[in-house]
C-alpha positions as CSV (number, residue, x, y, z in Angstrom):
1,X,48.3,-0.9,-1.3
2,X,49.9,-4.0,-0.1
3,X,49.5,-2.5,3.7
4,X,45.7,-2.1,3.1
5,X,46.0,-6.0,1.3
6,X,47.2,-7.7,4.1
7,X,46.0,-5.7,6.9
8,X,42.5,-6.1,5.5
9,X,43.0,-10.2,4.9
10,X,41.8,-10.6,8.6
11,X,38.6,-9.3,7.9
12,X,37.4,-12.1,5.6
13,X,37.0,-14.2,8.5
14,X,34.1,-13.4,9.7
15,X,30.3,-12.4,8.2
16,X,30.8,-8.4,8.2
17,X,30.9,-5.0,5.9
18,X,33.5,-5.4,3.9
19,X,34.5,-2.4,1.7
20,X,36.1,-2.3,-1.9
21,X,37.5,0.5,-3.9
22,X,38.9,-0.1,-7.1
23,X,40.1,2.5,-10.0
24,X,37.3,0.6,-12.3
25,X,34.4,-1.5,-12.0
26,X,33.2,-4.3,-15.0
27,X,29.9,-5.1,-14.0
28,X,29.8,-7.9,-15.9
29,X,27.2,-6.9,-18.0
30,X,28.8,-4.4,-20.2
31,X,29.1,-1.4,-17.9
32,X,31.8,0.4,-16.5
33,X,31.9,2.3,-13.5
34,X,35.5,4.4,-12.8
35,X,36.8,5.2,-9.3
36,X,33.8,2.9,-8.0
37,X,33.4,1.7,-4.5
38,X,31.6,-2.0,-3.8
39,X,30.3,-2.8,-0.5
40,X,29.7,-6.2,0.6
41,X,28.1,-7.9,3.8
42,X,28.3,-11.2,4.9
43,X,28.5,-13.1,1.3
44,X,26.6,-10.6,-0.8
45,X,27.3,-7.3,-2.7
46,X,25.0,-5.1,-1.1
47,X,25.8,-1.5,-3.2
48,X,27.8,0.0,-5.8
49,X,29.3,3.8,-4.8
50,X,29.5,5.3,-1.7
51,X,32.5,6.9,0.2
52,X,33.1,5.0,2.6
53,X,36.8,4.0,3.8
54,X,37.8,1.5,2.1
55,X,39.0,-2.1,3.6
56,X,40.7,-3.4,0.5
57,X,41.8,-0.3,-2.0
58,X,43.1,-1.6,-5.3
59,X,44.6,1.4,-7.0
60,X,45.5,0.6,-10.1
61,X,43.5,-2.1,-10.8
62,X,40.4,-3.2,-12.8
63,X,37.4,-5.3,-10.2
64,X,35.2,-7.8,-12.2
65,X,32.6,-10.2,-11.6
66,X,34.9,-13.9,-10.2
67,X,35.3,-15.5,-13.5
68,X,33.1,-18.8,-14.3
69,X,35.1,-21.4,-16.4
70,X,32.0,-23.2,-18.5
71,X,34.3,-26.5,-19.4
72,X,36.8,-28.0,-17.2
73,X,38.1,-31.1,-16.3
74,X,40.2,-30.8,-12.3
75,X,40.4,-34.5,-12.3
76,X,43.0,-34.2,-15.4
77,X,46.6,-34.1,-14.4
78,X,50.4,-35.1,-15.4
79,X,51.7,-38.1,-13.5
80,X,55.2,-38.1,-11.7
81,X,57.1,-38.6,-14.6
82,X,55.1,-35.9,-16.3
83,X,53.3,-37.7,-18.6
84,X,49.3,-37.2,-18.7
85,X,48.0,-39.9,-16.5
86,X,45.2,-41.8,-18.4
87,X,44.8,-44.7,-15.9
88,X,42.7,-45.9,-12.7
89,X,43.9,-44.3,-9.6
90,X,42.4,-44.6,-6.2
91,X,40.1,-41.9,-5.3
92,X,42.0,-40.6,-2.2
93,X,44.9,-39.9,-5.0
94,X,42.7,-38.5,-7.6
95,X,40.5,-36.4,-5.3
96,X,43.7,-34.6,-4.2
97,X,45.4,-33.8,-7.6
98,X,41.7,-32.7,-8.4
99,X,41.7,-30.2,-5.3
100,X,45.1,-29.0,-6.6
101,X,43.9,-28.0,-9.6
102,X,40.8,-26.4,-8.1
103,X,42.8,-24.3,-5.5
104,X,45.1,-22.7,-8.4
105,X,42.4,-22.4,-10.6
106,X,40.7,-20.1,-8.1
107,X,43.9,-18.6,-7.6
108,X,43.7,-17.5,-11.0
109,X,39.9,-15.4,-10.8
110,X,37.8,-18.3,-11.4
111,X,34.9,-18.8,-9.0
112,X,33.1,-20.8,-10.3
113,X,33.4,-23.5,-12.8
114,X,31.9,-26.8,-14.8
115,X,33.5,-29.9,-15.1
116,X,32.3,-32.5,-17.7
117,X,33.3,-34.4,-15.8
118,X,34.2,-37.0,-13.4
119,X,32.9,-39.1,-10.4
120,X,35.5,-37.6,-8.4
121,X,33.8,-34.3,-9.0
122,X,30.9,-34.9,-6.5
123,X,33.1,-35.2,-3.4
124,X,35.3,-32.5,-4.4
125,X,32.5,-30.1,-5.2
126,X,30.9,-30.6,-2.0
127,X,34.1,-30.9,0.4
128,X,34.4,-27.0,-1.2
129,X,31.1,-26.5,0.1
130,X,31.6,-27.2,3.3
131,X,34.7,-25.3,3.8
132,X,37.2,-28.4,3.6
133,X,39.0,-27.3,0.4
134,X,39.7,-24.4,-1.5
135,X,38.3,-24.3,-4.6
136,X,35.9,-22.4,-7.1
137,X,31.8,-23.0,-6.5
138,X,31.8,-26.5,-9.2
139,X,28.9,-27.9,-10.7
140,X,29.7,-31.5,-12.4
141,X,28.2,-34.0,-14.9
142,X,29.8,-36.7,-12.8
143,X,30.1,-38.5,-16.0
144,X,29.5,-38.5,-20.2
145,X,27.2,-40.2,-22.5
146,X,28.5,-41.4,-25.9
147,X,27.7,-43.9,-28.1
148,X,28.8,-46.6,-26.0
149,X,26.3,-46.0,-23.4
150,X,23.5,-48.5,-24.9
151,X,20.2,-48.1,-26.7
152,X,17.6,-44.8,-25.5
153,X,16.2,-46.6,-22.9
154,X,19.7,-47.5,-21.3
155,X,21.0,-44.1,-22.1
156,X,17.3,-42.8,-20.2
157,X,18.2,-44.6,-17.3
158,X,21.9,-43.3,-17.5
159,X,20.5,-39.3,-17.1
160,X,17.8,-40.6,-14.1
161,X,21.0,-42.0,-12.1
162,X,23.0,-38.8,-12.7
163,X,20.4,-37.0,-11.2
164,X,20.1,-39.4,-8.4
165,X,24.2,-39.0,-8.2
166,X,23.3,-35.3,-7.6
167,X,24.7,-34.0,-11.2
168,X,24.2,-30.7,-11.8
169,X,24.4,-31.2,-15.8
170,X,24.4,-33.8,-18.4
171,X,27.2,-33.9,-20.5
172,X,26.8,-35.8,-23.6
173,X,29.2,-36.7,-26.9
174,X,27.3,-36.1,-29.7
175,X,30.6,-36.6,-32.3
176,X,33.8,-37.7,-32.2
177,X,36.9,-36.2,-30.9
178,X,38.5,-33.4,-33.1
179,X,41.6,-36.0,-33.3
180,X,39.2,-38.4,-35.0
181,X,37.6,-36.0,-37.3
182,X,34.6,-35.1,-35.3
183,X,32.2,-36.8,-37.1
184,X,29.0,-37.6,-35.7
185,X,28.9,-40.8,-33.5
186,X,26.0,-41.2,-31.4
187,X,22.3,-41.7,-33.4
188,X,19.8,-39.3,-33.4
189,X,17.9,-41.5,-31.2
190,X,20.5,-41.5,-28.3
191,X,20.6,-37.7,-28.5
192,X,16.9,-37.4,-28.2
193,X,16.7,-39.9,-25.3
194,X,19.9,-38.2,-23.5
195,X,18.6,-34.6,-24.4
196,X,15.0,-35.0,-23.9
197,X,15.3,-37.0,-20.4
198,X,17.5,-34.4,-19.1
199,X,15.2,-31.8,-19.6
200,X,12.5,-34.1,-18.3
201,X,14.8,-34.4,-15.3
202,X,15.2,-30.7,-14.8
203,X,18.3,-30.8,-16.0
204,X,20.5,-28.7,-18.4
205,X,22.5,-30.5,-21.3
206,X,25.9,-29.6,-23.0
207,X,26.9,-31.5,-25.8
208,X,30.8,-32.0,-27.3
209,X,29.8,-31.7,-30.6
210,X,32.6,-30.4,-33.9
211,X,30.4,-31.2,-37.3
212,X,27.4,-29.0,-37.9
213,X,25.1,-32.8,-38.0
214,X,25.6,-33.5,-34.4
215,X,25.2,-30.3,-33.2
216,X,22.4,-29.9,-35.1
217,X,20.3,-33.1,-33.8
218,X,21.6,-32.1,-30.6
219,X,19.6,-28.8,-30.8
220,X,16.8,-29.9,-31.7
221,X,16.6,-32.4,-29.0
222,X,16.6,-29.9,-26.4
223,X,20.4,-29.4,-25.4
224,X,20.9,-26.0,-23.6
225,X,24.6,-26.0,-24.9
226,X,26.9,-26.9,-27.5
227,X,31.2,-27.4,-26.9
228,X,33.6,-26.6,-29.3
229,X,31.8,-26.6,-32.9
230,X,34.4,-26.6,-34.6
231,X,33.0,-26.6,-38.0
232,X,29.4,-25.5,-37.4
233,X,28.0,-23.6,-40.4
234,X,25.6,-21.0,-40.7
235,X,22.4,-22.3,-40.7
236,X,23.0,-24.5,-37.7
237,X,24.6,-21.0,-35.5
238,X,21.0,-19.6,-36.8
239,X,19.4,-22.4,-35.0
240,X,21.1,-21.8,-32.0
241,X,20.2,-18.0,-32.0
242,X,16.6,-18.9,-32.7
243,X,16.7,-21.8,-29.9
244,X,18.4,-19.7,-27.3
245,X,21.3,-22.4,-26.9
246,X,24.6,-21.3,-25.6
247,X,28.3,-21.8,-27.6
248,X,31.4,-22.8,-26.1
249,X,33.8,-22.3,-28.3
250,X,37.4,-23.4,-26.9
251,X,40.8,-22.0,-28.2
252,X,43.2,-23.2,-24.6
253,X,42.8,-26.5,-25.1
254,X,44.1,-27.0,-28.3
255,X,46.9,-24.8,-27.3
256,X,47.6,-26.5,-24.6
257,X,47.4,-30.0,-26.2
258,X,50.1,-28.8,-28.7
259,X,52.3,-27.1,-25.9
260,X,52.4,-30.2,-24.1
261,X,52.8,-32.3,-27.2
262,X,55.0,-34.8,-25.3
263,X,53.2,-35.2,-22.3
264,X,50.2,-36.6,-24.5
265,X,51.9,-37.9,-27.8
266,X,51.3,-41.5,-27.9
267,X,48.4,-41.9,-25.5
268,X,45.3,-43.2,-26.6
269,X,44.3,-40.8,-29.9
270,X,47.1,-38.4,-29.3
271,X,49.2,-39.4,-32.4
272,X,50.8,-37.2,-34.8
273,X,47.5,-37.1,-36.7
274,X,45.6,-36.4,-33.7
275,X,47.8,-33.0,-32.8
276,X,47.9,-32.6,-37.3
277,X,44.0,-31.9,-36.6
278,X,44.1,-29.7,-33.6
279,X,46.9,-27.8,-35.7
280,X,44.2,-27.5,-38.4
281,X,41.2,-26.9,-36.2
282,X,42.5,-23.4,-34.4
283,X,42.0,-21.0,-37.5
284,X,38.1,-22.7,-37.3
285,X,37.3,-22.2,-33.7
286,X,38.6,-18.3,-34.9
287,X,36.3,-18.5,-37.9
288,X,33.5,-20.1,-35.8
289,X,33.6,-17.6,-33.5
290,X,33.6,-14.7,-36.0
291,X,30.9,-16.0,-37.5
292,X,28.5,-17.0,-34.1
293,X,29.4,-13.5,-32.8
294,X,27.7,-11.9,-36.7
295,X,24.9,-14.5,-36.1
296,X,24.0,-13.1,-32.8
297,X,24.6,-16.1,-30.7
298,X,25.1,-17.0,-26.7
299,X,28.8,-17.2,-26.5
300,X,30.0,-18.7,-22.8
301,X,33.7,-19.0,-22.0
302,X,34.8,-22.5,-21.5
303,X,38.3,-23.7,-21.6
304,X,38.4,-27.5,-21.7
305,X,41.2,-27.1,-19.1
306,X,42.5,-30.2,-19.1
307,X,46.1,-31.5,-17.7
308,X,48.6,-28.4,-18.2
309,X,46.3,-25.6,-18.7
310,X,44.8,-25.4,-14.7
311,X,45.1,-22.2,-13.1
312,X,45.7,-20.6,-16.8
313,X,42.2,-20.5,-18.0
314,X,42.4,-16.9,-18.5
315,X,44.7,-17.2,-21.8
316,X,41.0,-18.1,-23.4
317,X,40.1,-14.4,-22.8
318,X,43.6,-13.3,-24.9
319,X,42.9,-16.3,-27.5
320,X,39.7,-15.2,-28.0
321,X,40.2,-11.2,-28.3
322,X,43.9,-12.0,-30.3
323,X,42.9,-14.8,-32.4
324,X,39.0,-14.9,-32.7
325,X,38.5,-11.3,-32.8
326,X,36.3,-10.7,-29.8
327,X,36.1,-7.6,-28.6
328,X,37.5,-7.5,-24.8
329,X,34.4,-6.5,-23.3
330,X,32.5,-9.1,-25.2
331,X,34.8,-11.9,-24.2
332,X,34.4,-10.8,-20.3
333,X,31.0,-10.9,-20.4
334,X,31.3,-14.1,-22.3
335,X,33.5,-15.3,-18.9
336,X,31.0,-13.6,-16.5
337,X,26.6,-13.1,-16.6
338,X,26.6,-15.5,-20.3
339,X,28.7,-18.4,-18.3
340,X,26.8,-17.7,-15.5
341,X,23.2,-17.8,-17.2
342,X,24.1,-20.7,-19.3
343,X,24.3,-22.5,-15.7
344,X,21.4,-21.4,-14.5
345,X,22.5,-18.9,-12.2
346,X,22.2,-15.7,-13.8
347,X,20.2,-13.9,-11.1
348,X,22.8,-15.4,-8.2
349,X,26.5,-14.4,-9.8
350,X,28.0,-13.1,-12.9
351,X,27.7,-10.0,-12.1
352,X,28.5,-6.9,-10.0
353,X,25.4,-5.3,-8.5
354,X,23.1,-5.3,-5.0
355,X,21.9,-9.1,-4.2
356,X,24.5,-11.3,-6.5
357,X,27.2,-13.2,-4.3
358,X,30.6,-11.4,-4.1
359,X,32.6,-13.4,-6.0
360,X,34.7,-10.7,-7.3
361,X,38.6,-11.0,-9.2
362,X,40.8,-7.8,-9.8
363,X,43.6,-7.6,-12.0
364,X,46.5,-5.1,-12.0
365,X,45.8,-2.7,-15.7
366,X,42.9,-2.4,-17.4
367,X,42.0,-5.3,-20.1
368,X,39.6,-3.5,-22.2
369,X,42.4,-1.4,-23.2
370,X,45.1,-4.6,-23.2
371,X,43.8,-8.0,-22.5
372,X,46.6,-9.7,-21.5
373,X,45.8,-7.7,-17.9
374,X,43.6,-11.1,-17.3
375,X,47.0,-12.6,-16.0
376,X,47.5,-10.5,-13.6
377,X,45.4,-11.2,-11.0
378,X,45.7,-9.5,-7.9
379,X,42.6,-10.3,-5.9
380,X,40.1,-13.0,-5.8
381,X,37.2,-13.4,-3.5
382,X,34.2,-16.0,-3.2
383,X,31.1,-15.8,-1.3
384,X,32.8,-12.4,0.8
385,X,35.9,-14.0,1.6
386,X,39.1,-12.8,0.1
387,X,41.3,-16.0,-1.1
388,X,43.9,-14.4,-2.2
389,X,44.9,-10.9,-1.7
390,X,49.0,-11.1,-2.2
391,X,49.5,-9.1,-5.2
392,X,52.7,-11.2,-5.8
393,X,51.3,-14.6,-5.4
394,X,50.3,-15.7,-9.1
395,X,51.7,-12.8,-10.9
396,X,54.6,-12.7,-13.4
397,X,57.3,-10.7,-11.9
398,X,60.0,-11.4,-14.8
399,X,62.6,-14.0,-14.9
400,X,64.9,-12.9,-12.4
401,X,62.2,-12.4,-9.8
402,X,60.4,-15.4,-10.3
403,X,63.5,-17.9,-10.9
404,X,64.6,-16.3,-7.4
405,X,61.1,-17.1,-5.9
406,X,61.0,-20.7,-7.1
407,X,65.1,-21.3,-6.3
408,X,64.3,-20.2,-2.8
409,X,61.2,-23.0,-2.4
410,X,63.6,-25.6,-3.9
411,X,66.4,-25.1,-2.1
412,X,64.3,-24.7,1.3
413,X,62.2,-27.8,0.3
414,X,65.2,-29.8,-0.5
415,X,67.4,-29.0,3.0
416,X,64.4,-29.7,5.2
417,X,63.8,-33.1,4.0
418,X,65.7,-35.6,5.9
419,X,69.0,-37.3,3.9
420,X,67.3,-40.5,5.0
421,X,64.4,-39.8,2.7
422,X,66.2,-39.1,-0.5
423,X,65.9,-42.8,-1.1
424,X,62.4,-43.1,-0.5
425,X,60.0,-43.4,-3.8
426,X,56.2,-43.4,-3.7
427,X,56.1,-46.6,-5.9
428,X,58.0,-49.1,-7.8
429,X,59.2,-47.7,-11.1
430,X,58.8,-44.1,-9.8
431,X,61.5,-41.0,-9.2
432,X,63.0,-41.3,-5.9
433,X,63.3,-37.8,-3.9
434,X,67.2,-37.5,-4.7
435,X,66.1,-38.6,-8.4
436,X,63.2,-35.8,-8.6
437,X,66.3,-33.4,-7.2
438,X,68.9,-34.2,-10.1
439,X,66.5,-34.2,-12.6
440,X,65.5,-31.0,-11.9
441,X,69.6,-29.7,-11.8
442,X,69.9,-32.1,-15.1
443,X,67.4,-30.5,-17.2
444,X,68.3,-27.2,-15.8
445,X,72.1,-27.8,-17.1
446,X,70.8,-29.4,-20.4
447,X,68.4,-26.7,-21.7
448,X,71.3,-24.1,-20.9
449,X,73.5,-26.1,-22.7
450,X,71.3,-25.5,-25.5
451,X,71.0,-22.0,-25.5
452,X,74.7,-21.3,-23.8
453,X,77.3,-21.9,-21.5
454,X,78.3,-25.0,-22.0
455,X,77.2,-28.1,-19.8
456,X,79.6,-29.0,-17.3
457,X,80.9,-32.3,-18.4
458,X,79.1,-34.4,-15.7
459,X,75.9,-33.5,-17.4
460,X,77.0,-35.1,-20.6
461,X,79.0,-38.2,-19.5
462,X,77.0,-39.6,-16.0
463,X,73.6,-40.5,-15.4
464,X,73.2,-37.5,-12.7
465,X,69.6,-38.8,-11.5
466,X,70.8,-42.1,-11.0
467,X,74.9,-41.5,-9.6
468,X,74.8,-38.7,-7.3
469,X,72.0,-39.5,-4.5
470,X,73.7,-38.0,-0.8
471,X,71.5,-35.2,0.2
472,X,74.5,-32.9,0.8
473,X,75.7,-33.5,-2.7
474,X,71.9,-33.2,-4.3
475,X,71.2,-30.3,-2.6
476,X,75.2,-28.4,-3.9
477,X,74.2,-29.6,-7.3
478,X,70.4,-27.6,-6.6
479,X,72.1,-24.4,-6.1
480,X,74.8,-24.7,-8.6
481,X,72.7,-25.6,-11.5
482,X,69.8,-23.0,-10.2
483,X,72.5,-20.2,-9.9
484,X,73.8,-21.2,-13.2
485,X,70.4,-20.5,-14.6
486,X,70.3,-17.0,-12.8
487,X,73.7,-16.0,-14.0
488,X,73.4,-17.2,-17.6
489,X,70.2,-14.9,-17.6
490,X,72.4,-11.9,-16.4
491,X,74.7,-12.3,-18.9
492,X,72.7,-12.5,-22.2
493,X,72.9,-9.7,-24.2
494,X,70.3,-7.7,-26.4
495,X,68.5,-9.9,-29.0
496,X,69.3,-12.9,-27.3
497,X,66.3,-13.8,-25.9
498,X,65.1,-13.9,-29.7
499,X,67.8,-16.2,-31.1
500,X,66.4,-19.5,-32.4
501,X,67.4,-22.8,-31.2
502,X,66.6,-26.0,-31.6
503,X,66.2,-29.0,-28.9
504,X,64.6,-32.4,-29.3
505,X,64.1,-31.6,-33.5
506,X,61.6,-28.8,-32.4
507,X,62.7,-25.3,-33.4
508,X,62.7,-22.7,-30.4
509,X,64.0,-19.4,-28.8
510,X,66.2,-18.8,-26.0
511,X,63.5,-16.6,-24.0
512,X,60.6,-19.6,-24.8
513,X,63.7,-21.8,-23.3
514,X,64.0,-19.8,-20.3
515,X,60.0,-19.8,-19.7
516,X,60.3,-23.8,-19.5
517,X,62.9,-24.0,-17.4
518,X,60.7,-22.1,-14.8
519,X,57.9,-24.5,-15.5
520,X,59.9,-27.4,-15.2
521,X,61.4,-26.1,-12.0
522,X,57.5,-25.5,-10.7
523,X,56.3,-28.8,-11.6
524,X,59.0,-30.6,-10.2
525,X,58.5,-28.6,-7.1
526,X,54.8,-29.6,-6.6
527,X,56.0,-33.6,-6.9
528,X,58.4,-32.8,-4.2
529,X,55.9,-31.0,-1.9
530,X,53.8,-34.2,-2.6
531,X,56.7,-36.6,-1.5
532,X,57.4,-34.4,1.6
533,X,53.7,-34.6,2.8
534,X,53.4,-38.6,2.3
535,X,56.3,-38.5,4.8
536,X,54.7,-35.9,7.4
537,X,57.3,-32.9,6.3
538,X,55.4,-29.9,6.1
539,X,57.3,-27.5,3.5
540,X,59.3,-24.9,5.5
541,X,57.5,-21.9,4.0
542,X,53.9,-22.7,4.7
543,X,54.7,-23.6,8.3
């Protein structure tokens, strides 16, 4: 398979028959075709079936619509220090943690996707569009409307200049955050100006909305969508049915709020009774979305993907089938021709059939038999060209082969960076390269500490980040610590990735310890590939 993978890549390049064979076909709508064969020319699916030789043969593997993401925000990231970043930046540096997260989130099946969103959206969106940057197809509210925004009239005016700014959507608050209690916040008034002038624009509306009163005047203003709804009842999921209006429903971003809780804890309205509420509000969004799929509602899949959960929307497909009861096929089609006609663009993609683009993902397994298959994502193409066809790049391959596949970037990163650079920092206040190094080896030394061998005694009696700075030495304590990782992973013996530990007062187990200390590694990584470009370094494996 991997032959046919690569040798076929080449092919993408150009407008031309491209063949697919895949053990089964989801069309998106609720079909399945086994042993099917999808042909494609120039951007579009032009037939299902046939014999004809394959260029890309994915044995093994289930082929699906690309995925569309209904609620994201790319703009959202972790600053170097790994906090979430809740500040002005300049555009230049926003636009290109934005891209990042729009290039992985691709990565990861999405082809499409929403944001609700940001100014920085409008350039991004259309520098993928012209071919400058990888990334999924975006449309983009540009900004929000809440109760701040003024009186109807302003808030009219607001939805005309958005569709002057080339917004695609109108993305309005209708209550408050969950954190807050999501009481309603904006007047009745406001959502009938922001609602009904969007539709008088030509333009769709999706409104953040938890309590059943703001989603309510929402709908019958005119919205085409409601996000989150938390605590909608009956009557007001009945409305929506009768209306037509599509539900967004959102499990990952409250898991990945409370998985990052100190990257957000003390920010704005993340407090401890902020994440007490998200703690409280996942068994609802299970119940609501029990209850809207007995009510015969639109369900879409949106995320919310905010900083931490880009280029893992997928886990809302698992949330929703393990925790909300969805049946798999349900929550695909949720992801695929629902998303897509809640945009407007249910005739164009969504699904697998003659005339739609070919924007197509494949994953290793079949998920209507075990969800979690949505992680392994094998193949992704947009518009007829194949983005990623590696089937290791973006796939769990266990700890040892992914600890050696990130301990080999490191290392390689850190040698071809010149000793004079280990100095340099981007900004005042801000890790220097050696810094970024030894707090990778440091936190690498500490969490084993936790969970066994013992720390050598430098960890626990010098300040590593700030004393040991020479390149030669930073780069010996890389390996050491990263090869002290690899060994102690050898070594354990059965049941003790299960043992419970406990680090920073939060109760844990070894194997959740050993799935950080890969993600720490990671996101270190990406701030050092960032330093190396400022500095013209290209890294040594992308060369």
């Amino acid at each position: 398979m991997k032959s046919l993978l690569f040798a076929a890549a080449a092919l993408t390049c150009v407008a031309q028959t491209i063949v697919i064979h895949a053990d089964r076909v989801l069309d998106g709508k609720g079909g399945l075709v086994r042993d099917a064969t999808v042909t494609i020319e120039g951007s579009k699916i032009v037939r299902i079936g046939g014999n004809a030789q394959p260029d890309f043969d994915l044995k093994g593997m289930t082929l699906m619509p690309g995925w569309i993401d209904t609620h994201t925000h790319p703009s959202w990231h972790f600053d170097e220090n790994g906090r979430y970043f809740a500040g002005r930046e300049p555009e230049e540096q926003q636009l290109r943690y934005a891209s990042e997260n729009a290039r992985v989130t691709l990565l990861a099946g999405f082809t499409t996707i929403q944001s609700l969103g940001a100014m920085v959206d409008g350039p991004l969106r259309d520098s993928i569009k012209r071919g400058e940057r990888q990334g999924p197809r975006i449309l983009t509210s540009l900004r929000q409307i809440n109760e701040r925004s003024g009186d109807p009239d302003k808030i009219r005016d607001i939805v005309r200049q958005c569709k002057r700014d080339s917004a695609d959507v109108i993305k309005i608050f209708a209550t408050a955050s969950i954190r807050d209690g999501g009481k309603q916040t904006m007047t009745d008034d406001q959502i009938n100006a922001a609602c009904g002038e969007a539709r008088a624009q030509g333009l769709r509306a999706v409104v953040h909305a938890h309590a059943t009163d703001g989603a309510r005047a929402a709908i019958l203003a005119g919205c085409t969508g409601i996000e989150h709804g938390t605590m909608l009842d009956d009557a007001t999921l009945d409305l929506m049915r009768e209306r037509g209006v599509f539900f967004d429903p959102n499990f990952l971003v409250l898991h990945n709020y409370i998985d990052n809780k100190p990257k957000f804890l003390g920010i704005g309205n993340y407090n401890e009774e902020g994440f007490a509420y998200m703690e409280k509000a996942l068994p609802m969004v299970a119940d609501v979305l029990r209850r809207a799929r007995a009510h015969r509602v639109k369900v879409v899949l949106g995320t919310d993907a905010v900083a931490g959960a880009h280029g893992r929307n997928f886990e809302e497909f698992i949330y929703r089938v393990k925790d909300g009861g969805d049946k798999p096929m349900d929550a695909i089609i949720s992801g695929t021709s629902m998303a897509a006609a809640s945009l407007g663009m249910g005739d164009q993609i969504g699904a697998i059939a003659p005339g739609f683009e070919a924007d197509l993902v494949a994953v290793q397994g079949n998920p209507l038999e075990d969800i979690t298959a949505v992680r392994k994502v094998m193949f992704v193409m947009k518009g007829g060209k194949a983005v990623k066809t590696d089937p290791l790049e973006g796939i769990w391959q266990g700890f040892d082969g992914e600890w050696g596949h990130v301990s080999r970037q490191l290392v390689a990163l850190a040698e071809a960076i010149p000793a004079e650079k280990y100095s340099w920092r981007p900004g005042a206040g801000v890790r220097s390269t050696s810094e970024v190094v030894m707090h990778v080896v440091q936190a690498n030394l500490y969490l084993l500490s936790v969970t066994g061998p013992k720390a050598p005694v430098e960890v626990t009696t010098t300040n590593m980040e700030k004393t040991i700075t020479a390149k030669a030495d930073v780069v010996n304590w890389l390996k050491r610590s990263m090869e002290a990782v690899k060994t102690a992973h050898l070594n354990l013996k059965p049941g003790d990735l299960q043992r419970k530990v406990t680090i920073a007062g939060r109760d844990a187990d070894v194997d959740g310890m050993y799935l950080r200390i890969i993600v720490h590694a990671n996101e270190h990584m990406g701030q050092l590939i960032a330093y190396a470009r400022m500095n013209g370094i290209v890294p040594p494996w992308s060369e």
